[in-house]
C-alpha positions as CSV (number, residue, x, y, z in Angstrom):
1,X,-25.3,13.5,1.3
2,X,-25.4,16.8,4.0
3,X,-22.1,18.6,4.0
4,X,-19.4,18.0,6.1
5,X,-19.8,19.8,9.7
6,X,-16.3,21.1,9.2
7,X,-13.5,21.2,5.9
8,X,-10.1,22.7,5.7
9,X,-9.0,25.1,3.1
10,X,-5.2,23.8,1.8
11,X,-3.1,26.3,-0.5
12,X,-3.0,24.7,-3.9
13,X,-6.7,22.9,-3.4
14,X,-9.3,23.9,-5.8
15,X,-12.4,22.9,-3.1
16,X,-12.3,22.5,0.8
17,X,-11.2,18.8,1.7
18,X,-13.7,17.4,4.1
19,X,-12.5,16.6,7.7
20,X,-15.4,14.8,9.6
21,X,-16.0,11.4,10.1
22,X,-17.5,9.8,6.5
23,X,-20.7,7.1,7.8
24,X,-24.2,6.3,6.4
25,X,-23.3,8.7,3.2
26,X,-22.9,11.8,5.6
27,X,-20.4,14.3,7.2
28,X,-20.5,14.2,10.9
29,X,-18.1,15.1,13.7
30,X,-16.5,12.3,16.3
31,X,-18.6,11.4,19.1
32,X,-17.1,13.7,21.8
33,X,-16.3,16.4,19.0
34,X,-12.1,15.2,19.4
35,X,-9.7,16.1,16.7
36,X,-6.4,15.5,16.0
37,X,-3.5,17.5,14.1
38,X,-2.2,16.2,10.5
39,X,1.5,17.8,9.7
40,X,2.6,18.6,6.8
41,X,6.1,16.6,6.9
42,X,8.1,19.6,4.7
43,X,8.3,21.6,7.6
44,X,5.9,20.4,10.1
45,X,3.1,22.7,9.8
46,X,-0.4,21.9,10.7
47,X,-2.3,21.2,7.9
48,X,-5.9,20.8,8.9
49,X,-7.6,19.2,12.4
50,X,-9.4,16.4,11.5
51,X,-12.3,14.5,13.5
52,X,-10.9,11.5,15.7
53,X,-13.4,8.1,15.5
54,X,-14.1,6.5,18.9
55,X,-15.2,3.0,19.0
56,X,-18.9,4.4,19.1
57,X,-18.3,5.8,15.3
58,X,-17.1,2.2,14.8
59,X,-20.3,0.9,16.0
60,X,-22.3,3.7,14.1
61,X,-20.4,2.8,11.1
62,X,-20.9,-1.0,11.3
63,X,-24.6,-0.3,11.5
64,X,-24.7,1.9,9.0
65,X,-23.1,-0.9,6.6
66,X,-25.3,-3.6,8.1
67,X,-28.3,-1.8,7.0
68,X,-27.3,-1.5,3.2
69,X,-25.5,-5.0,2.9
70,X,-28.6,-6.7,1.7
71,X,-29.2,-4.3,-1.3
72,X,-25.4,-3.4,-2.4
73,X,-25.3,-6.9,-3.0
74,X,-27.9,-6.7,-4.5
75,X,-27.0,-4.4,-7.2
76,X,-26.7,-4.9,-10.3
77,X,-22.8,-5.9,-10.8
78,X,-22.7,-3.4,-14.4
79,X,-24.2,-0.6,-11.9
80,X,-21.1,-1.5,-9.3
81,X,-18.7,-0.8,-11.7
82,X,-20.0,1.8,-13.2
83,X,-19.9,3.8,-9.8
84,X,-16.1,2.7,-10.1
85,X,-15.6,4.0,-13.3
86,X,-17.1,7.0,-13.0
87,X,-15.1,7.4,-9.7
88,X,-12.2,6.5,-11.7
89,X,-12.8,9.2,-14.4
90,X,-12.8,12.3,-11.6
91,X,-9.5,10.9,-10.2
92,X,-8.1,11.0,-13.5
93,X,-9.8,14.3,-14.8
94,X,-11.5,17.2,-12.6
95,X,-9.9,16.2,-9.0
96,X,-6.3,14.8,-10.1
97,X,-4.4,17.7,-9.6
98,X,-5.9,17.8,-6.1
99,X,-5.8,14.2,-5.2
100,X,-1.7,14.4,-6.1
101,X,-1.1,17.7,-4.1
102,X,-3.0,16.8,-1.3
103,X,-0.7,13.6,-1.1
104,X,2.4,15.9,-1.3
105,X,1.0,18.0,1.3
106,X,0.1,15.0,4.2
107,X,2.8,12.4,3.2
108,X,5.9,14.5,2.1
109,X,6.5,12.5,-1.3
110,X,7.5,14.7,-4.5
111,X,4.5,15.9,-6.8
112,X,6.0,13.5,-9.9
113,X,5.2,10.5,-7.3
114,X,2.1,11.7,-5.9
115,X,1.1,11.9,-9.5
116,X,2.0,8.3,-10.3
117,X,0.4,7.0,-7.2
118,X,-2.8,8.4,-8.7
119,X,-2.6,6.9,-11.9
120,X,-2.1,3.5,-9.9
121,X,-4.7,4.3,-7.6
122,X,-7.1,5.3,-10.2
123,X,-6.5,2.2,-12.3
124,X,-7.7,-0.5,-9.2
125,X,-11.1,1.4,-9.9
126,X,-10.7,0.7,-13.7
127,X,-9.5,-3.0,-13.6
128,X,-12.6,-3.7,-10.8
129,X,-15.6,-2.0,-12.8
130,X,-14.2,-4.0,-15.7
131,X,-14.3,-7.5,-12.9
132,X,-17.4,-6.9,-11.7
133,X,-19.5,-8.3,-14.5
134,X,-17.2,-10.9,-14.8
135,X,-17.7,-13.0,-11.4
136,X,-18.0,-16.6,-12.5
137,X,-20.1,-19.5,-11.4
138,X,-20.2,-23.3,-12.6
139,X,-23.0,-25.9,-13.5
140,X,-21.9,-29.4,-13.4
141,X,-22.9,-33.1,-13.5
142,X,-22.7,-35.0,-10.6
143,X,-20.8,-37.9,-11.6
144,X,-23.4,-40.2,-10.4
145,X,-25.5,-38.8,-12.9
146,X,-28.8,-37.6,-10.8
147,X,-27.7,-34.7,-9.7
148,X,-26.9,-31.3,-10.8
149,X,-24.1,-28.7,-9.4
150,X,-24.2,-24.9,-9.5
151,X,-21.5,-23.1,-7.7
152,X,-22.0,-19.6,-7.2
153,X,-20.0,-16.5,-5.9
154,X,-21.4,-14.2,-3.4
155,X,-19.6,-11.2,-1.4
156,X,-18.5,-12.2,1.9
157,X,-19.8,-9.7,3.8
158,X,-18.8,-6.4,5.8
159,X,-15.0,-5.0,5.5
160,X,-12.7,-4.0,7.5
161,X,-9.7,-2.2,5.7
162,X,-6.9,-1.1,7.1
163,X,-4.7,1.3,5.4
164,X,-1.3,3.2,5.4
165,X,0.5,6.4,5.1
166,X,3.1,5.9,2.7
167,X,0.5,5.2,-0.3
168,X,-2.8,7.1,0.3
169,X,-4.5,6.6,-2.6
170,X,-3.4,3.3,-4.1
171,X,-3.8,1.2,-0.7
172,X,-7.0,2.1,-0.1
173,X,-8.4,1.6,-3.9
174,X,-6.7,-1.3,-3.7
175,X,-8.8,-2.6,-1.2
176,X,-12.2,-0.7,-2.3
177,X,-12.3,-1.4,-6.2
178,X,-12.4,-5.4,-5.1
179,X,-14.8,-5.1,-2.3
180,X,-17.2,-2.7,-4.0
181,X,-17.1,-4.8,-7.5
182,X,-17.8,-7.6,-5.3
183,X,-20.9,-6.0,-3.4
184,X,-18.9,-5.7,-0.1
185,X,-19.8,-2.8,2.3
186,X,-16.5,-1.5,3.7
187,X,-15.5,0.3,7.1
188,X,-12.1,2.1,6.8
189,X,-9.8,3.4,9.6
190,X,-6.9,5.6,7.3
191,X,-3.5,6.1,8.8
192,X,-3.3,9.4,11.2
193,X,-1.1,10.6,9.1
194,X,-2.8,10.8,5.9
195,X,-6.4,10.8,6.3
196,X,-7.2,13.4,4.1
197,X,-6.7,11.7,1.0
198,X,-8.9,9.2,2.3
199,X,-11.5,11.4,3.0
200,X,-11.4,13.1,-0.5
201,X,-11.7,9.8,-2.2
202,X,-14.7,9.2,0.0
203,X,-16.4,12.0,-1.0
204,X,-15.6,11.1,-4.9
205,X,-17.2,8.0,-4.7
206,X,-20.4,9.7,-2.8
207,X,-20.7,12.0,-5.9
208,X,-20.2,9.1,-8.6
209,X,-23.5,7.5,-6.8
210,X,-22.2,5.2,-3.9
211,X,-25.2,4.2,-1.5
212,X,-24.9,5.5,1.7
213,X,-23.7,2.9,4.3
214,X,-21.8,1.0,1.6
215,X,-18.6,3.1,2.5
216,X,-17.5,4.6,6.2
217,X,-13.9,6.1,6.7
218,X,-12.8,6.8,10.0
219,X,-9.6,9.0,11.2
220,X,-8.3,8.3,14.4
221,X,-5.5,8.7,16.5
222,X,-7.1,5.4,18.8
223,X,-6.5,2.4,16.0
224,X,-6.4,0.1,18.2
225,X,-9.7,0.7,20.2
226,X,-11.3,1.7,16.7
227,X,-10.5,-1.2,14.4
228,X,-10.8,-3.4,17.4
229,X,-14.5,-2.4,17.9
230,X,-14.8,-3.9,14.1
231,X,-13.2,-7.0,14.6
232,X,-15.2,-7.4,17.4
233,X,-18.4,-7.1,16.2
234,X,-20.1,-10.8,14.5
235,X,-21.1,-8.3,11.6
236,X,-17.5,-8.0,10.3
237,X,-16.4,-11.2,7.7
238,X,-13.4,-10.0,6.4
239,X,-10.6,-7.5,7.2
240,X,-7.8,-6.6,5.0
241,X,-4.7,-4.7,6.7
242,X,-1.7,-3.5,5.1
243,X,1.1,-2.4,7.1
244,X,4.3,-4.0,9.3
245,X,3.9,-7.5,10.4
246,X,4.2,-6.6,14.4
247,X,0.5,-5.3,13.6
248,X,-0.6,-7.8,11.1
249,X,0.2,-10.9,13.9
250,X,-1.6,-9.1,16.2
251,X,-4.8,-8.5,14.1
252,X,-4.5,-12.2,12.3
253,X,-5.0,-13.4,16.3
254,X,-8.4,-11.1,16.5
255,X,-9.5,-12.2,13.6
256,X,-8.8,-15.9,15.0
257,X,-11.8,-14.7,17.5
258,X,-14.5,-14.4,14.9
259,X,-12.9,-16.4,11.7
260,X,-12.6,-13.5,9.7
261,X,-11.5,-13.9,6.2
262,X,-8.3,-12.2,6.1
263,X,-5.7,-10.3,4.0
264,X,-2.6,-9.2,5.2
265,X,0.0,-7.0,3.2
266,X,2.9,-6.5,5.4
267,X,6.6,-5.8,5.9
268,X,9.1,-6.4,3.1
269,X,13.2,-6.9,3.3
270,X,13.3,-6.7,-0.5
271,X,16.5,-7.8,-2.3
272,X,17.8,-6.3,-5.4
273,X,20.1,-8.5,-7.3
274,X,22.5,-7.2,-9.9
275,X,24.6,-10.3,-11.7
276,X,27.8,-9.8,-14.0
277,X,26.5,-10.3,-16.5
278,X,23.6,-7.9,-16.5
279,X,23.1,-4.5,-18.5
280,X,24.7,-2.2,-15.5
281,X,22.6,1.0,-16.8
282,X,19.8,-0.9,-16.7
283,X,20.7,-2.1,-13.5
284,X,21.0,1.4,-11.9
285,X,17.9,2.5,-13.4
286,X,15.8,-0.1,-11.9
287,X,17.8,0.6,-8.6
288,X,16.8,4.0,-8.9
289,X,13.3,3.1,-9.2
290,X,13.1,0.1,-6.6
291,X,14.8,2.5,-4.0
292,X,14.0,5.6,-4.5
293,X,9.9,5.3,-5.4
294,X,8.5,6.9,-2.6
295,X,11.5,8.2,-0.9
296,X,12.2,4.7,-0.3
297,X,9.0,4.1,2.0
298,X,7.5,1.3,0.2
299,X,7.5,-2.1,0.9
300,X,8.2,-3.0,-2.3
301,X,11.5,-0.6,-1.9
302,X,14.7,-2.7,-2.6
303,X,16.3,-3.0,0.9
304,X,19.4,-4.7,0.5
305,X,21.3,-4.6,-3.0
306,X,23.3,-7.9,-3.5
307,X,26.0,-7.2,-5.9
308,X,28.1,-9.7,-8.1
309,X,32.0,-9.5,-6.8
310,X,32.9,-8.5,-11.0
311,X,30.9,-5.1,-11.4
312,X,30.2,-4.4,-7.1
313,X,32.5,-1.4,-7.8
314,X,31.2,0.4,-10.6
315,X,27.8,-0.7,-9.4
316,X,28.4,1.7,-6.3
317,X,30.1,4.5,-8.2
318,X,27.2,4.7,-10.8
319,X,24.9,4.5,-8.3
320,X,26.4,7.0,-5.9
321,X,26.4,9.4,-8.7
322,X,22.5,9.1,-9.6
323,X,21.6,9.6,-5.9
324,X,24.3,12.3,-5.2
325,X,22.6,14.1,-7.9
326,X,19.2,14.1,-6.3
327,X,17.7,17.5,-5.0
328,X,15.9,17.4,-1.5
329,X,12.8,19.5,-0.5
330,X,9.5,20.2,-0.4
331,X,7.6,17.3,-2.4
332,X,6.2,20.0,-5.0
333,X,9.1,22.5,-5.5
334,X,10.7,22.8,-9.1
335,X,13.2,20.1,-9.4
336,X,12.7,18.4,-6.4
337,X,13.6,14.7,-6.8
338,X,13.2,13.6,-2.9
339,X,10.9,15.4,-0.6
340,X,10.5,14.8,3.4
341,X,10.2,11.3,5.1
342,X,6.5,11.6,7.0
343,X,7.4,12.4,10.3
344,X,9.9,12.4,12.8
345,X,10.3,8.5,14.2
346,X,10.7,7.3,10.8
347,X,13.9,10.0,10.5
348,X,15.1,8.6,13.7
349,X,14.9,5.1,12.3
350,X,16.5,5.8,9.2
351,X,19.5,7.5,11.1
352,X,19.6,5.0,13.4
353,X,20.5,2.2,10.8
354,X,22.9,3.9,9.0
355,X,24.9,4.9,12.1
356,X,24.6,0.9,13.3
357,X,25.6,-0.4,9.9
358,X,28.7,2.2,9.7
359,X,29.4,1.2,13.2
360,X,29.3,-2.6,11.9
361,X,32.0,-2.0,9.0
362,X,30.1,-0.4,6.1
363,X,30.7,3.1,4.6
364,X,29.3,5.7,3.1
365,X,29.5,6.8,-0.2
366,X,27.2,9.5,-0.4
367,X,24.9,11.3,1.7
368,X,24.4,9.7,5.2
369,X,23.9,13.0,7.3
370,X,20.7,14.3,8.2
371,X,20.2,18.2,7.3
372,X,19.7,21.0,9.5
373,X,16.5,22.7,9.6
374,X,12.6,22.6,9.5
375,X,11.0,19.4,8.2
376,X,11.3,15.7,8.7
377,X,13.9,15.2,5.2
378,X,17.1,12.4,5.3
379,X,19.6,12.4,1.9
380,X,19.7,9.8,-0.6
381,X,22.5,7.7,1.1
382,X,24.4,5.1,-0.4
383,X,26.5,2.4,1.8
384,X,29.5,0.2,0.9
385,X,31.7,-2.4,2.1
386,X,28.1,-3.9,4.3
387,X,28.5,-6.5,6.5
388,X,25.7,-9.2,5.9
389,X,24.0,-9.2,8.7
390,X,24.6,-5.6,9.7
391,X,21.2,-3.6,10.8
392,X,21.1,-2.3,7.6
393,X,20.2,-6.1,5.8
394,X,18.1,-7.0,8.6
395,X,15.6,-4.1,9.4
396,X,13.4,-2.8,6.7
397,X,14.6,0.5,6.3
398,X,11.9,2.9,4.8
399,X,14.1,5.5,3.7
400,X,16.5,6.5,0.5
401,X,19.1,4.5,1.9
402,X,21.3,1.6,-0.3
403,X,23.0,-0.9,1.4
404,X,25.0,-2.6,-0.8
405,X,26.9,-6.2,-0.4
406,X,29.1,-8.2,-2.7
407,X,28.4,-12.0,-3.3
408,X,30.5,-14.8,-5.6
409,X,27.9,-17.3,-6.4
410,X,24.3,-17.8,-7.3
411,X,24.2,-20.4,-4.4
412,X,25.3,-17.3,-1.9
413,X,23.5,-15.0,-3.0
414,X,20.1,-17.4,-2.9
415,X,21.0,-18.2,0.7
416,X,21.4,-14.2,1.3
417,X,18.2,-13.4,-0.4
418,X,16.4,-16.0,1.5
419,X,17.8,-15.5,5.0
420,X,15.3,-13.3,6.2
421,X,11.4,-13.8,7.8
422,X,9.7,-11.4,5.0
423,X,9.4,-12.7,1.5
424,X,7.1,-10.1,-0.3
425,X,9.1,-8.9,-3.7
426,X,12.7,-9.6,-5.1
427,X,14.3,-8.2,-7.9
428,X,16.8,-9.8,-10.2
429,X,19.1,-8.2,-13.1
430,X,21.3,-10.6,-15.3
431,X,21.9,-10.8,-19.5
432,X,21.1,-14.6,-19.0
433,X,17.1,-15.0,-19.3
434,X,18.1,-18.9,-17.7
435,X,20.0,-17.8,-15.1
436,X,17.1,-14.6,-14.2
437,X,14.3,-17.3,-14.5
438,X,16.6,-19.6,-11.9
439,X,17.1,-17.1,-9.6
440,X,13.5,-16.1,-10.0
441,X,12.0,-19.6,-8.9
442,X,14.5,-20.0,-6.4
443,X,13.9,-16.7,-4.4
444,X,11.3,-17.2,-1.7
445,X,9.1,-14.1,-2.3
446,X,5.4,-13.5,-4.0
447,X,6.7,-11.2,-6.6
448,X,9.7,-11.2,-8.9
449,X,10.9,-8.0,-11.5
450,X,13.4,-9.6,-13.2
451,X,15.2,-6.8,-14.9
452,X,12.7,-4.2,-14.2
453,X,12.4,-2.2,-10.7
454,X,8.6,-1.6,-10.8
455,X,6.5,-4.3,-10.5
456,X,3.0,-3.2,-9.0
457,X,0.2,-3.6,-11.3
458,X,-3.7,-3.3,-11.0
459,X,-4.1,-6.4,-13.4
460,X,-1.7,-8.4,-11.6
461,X,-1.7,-10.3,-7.9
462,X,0.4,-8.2,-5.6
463,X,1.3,-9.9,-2.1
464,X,3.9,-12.3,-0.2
465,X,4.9,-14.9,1.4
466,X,6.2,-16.2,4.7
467,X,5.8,-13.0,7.0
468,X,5.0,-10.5,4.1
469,X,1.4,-11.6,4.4
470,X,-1.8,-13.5,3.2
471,X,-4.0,-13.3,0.5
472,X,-3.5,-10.9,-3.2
473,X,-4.6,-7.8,-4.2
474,X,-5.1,-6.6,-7.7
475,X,-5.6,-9.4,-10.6
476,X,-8.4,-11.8,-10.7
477,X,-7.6,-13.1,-7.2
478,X,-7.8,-10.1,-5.9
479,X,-11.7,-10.0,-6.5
480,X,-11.6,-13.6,-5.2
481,X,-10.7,-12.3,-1.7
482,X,-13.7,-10.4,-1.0
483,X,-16.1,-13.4,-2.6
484,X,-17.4,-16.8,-0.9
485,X,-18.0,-19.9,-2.7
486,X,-21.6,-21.2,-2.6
487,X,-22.7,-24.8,-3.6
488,X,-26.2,-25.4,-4.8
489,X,-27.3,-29.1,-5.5
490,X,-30.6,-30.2,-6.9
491,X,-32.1,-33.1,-8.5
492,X,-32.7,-33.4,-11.9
């Protein structure tokens, strides 16, 4: 691998972080040498330039996957994952301290955060070299007896993955540890706003002994004319997108065009149910962790907190308290517990919903005002008295803000929970194992943390339902995504 034709030197970074274009296993520039600005969101400096992919790097990268297809699926599957593991290894050991700052830097989070999203991240590449000797097959007999079955799995082909800001790191070795235990080649197009982790991780895997071609990441400030160059091409056989579901219908009707195999991760409108009955400490602890991971710009973030009419008081006051409490600034500052949202529009947003939901009836406990100054930063905000209905309930908010409306029955609060398009996680809190595993069942979303408000895990199928998207990541099925089944008959 040459170097990179141009890096950027970023306070706290023990080594230059590339900024070119990553295809065929090299460092190059954009075709037409274009760059764009990435801010950091604390104060929004520039941070580095970084090179902006046109559809012909789409078309370069696509060739360069093409050509090493055949022989990275080809590889041995215990030599696949042990480029994973040895991947995983630098994220955890030489480069974590990097990887984490780097995400404070371009997305704004808090360094205790960024530092957990690299210990999630890092696992996908764990759990994946561990899957990739484990792809199963099948020999059978045909019931007519003269016959024989074998059933085998083979990787479906090129990649497209599609990835977002708010998690860096853990979206995109989300998609790679799958597709690379699998013997996919995979094209990536990073969010504009946080390309450099991308590109770091990139160069990781190139030094733990990734082919050339097998990987291409481009930056680009043109998504649409860059990932649509992908989707265009009859190469491509799968493409995996997380993000909102405005983009995800858009790109589930391109890949209509070729018949892609498709994942889609998208928008959530999570609820967060607290019973009567349930532990109330507990409660506010896994509020504070469903809300508040992130900032609050998660899909998995609980959106709208439905609260049982008995404890909907002291539910706010506790909870007012904890997020009162909370310090705002700059992601890695000492005692920092909320850092910057990542850029402007998503402050606008935020603001926008509280003022709309306040205007609707609700009102605000705490926070609620956007500070003066540099940077793109909104207070932990908690809201009372909420109209069901109110912008607030509907809209996902991606921000530290807590809606919070009372309900009298498990049959209301069902019909609540339910009454929206998404369905990707819930949560539930209640003393009553029955009554949490009722309300679990009943909820129409792919993922349930029933008294617990973290419920991501590498070894475990992460995805949704209705509009919240297609396909799993992570677990067994997650592998299963990125392979095709194959039927072999034969005569005995």
């Amino acid at each position: 691998m040459t170097s990179s034709e141009t890096n950027a030197s970023i306070a706290g970074i023990s080594r230059p972080v590339p900024t070119g274009l990553f295809v065929g296993g090299r460092w190059r520039p954009a075709t037409g040498g274009a760059d764009f600005a990435v801010h950091d969101p604390a104060d929004g400096s520039v941070l580095a330039r970084v090179a902006d992919a046109t559809p012909d790097d789409t078309r370069a990268a696509m060739d360069a996957a093409a050509a090493a297809a055949a022989g990275w699926a080809a590889t041995a599957p215990r030599e696949r994952g042990e480029i994973l593991r040895r991947t995983f290894e630098a994220m955890t050991g030489p480069r974590a301290d990097d990887l984490a700052l780097l995400m404070v830097r371009e997305n704004g989070k808090t360094l205790a955060d960024a530092r957990a999203e690299l210990t999630y991240a890092a696992e996908f590449f764990r759990w994946f070299a561990e899957e990739a000797v484990r792809i199963d097959g099948d020999y059978r007999v045909a019931p007519a007896g003269g016959t024989r079955t074998v059933v085998v799995r083979q990787p479906v082909g090129i990649a497209l993955a599609i990835t977002p800001w708010n998690f860096p790191a853990a979206m995109l070795t989300r998609k790679l540890g799958p597709a690379f235990a699998a013997g996919c080649p995979v094209v990536v197009k990073p969010a504009a706003e946080t390309p450099l982790t991308a590109l770091l991780l990139a160069e990781l895997l190139a030094e733990a002994g990734l082919p050339e071609g097998v990987l291409s990441v481009l930056p680009t400030t043109s998504a649409r004319d860059v990932a649509g160059a992908a989707m265009a091409d009859p190469r491509l056989r799968k493409v995996s997108f997380t993000g909102s579901t405005e983009v995800g219908r858009g790109l589930l009707k391109q890949a209509a065009d070729q018949v892609l195999v498709s994942s889609m991760e998208l928008g959530g409108n999570a609820p967060f149910i607290v019973c009567a009955d349930a532990d109330l400490d507990a409660a506010v602890e896994g509020a504070m962790l469903a809300k508040l991971r992130n900032g609050g710009e998660a899909c998995t973030a609980a959106n709208r907190f439905y609260v049982e009419d008995a404890v909907a008081d002291e539910f706010a006051r506790r909870l007012a308290e904890r997020m009162g409490a909370i310090t705002v600034g700059r992601g890695d500052a000492d005692g920092v517990g909320l850092g910057p949202l990542v850029n402007e529009e998503t402050v606008e947003k935020v603001e926008r919903i509280v003022r709309e939901t306040v205007d609707a009836g609700a009102r605000v406990v705490t926070g609620g005002e956007r500070p003066e100054g540099p940077g793109w930063f909104y207070p932990p905000t908690v809201l009372v008295d909420v109209p069901a209905g109110s912008p607030a309930t509907e809209e996902e908010i991606f921000g530290p803000v807590a809606p919070i409306v009372r309900f009298g029955s498990d049959e209301e609060v069902l019909a609540l929970a339910n009454g929206t398009e998404f369905g990707l996680v819930s949560y539930v809190f209640t003393g009553d194992l029955a009554r949490g595993l009722r309300l679990a069942e009943a909820l129409e979303s792919g993922m349930v943390g029933l008294n617990r408000g973290v419920i991501s895990d590498p070894a475990a199928p992460f995805g949704g339902v209705k509009q919240s998207g297609i396909g799993r990541e992570g677990g067994h099925e997650g592998l299963a995504e990125y392979l095709q089944t194959k039927y072999i008959s034969f005569p005995l």
